[in-house]
C-alpha positions in Angstrom: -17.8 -19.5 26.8 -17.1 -15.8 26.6 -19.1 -13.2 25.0 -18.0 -10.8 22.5 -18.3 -7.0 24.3 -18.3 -4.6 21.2 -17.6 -1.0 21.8 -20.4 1.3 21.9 -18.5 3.1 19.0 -17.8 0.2 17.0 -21.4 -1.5 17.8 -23.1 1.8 16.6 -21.2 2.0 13.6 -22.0 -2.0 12.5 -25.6 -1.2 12.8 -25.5 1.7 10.8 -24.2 -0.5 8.2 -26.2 -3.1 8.5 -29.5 -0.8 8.2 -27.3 0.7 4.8 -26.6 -3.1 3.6 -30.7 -3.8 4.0 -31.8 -0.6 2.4 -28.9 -0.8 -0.3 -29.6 -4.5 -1.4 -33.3 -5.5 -0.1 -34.7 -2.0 -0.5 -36.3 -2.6 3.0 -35.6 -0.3 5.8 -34.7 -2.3 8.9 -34.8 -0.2 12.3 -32.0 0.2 14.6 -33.5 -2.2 17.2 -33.9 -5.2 14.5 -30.6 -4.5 13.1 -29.0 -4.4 16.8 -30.4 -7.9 17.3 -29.7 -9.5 14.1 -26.1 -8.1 15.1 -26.0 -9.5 18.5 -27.3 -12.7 16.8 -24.8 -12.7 14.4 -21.7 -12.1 16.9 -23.2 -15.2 19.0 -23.4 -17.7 15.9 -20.5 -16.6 14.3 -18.7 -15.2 16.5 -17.0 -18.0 17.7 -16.1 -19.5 14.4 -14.3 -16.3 13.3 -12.4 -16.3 16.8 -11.0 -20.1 16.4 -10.2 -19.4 13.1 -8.3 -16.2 13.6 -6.4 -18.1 16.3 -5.7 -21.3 14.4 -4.5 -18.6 11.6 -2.3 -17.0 14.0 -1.1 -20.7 15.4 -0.4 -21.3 12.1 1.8 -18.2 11.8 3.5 -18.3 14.4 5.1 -22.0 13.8 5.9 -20.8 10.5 7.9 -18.1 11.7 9.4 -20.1 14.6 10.6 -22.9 11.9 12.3 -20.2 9.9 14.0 -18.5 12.9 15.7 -22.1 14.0 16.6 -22.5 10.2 18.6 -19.1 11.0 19.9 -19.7 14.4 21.1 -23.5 12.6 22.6 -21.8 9.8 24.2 -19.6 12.9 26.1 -23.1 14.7 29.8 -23.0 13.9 31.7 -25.9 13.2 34.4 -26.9 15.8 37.8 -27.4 14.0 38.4 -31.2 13.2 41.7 -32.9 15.5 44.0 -33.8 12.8 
């Protein structure tokens, strides 16, 4: 299975909000080393769950849109003349 790599950026900036959720709603501080884990736990329990449903989404799109473009390319098909 693969593991989700986050950005350093992006990583840095999800703990900072967790630590502001826990302080915000709890009113317990949570340190940057516990919040790091409970995000790396988070990514590996969820993680995969999100992915398969962002791709099942995206499946899901992308028939729709290919039913609608041969609806157009149908409505496209000309009608050769009848032999009288």
């Amino acid at each position: 299975m693969m593991s989700v790599k986050l950005p350093k950026e992006q990583k840095d900036r999800l703990v900072t909000e967790l630590q502001q959720y826990f302080d915000e709603e709890f009113s317990e501080p949570i340190g940057n080393l516990a919040a790091e884990q409970l995000l790396d736990f988070f990514i590996r329990q969820a993680g995969p769950h999100i992915y398969n449903q962002a791709v099942h989404d995206c499946r899901q799109f992308a028939m729709e849109r290919f039913a609608a473009m041969e609806e157009e390319m149908c409505a496209l098909e000309k009608t050769p003349p009848s032999k009288r």
